[in-house]
N, C-alpha and C positions, 0 to 999 in steps of 0.2 A: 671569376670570383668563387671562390672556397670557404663556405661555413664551416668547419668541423665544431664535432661535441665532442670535449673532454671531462676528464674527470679529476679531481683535488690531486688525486696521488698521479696524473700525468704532469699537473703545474710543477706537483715538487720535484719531478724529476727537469725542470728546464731552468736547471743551473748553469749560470755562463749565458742566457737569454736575459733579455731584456725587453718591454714592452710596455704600452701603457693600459691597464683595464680600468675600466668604466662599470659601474654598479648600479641594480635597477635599472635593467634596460629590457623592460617586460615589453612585450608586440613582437612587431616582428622585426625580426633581427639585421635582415637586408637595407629596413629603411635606418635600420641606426646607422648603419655599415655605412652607406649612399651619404644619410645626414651628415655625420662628423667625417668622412672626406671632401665633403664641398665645405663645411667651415674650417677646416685646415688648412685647405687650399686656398680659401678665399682671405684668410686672416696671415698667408705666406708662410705656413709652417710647412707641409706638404710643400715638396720642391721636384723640380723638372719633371713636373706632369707625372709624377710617381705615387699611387694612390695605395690604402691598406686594399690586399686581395686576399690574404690568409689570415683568415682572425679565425677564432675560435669562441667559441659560449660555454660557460658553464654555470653549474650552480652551487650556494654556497648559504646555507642557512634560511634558502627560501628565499633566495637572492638571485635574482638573474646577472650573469655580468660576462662583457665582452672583453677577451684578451685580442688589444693589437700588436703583433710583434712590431721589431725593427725593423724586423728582416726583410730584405728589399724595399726599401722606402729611403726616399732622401728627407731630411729634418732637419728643419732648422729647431735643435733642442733647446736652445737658450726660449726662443717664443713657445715651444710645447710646454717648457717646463713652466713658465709663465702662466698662457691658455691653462692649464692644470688647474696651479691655483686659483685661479681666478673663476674657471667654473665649476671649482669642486663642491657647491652646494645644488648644483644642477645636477651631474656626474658623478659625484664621491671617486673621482680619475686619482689612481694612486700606480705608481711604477709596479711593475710583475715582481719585482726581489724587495720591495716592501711589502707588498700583499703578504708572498709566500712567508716573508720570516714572520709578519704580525697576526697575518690570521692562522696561516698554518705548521706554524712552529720549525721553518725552516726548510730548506733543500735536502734531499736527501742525498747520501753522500753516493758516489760513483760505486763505489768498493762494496757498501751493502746488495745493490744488482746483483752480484754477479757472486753472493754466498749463497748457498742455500739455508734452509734451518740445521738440517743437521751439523752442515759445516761452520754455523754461528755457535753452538752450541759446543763442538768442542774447541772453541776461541773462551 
């Protein structure tokens, strides 16, 4: 199991990811981690014994919140997307590429990486 801490400008760069995060999930992080992999698994969204092991935490207006990727996890997405709505007054659980375009104004693009200012400057 893998906690990492990121930061707003690391979300906007995981463009082409996809994830589900969860909001206010102040304690500690491991029992949220533990918690919503046993109700995923036990509700048949989690499949063939594949659990979240790299989430990440960050923070966002004094807002604790956990990103779970996809990545390596089997899903049955029809019931997560389901599960979602349905506990999103417990969770406030919104997909990684709604977050990023609604709270943080978007993905940022590949092509700015890789300018510097100077070389933004004479564009």
């Amino acid at each position: 199991m893998k906690i990492n801490q990121i930061t707003l400008t690391d979300l906007r760069r995981m463009n082409g990811k996809e994830g589900l995060i969860l909001q206010g999930c102040g304690g500690e992080t491991q029992e949220w981690v533990d918690g919503i992999n046993k109700m995923l698994t036990d509700k048949g969204i989690l499949l063939d014994d594949t659990k979240f092991e790299h989430v990440s935490v960050f923070q966002n207006d004094g807002v604790i919140c956990i990103l779970y990727p996809f990545e390596d996890v089997h899903l049955d997405i029809g019931k997560l997307a389901m599960w979602r709505l349905q506990s999103y007054t417990a969770f406030a659980g919104t997909w990684l590429s709604d977050y990023v375009d609604n709270k943080l104004g978007g993905f940022e693009s590949e092509q700015t990486d890789d300018i510097d200012e100077g070389q933004a400057m004479k564009l």
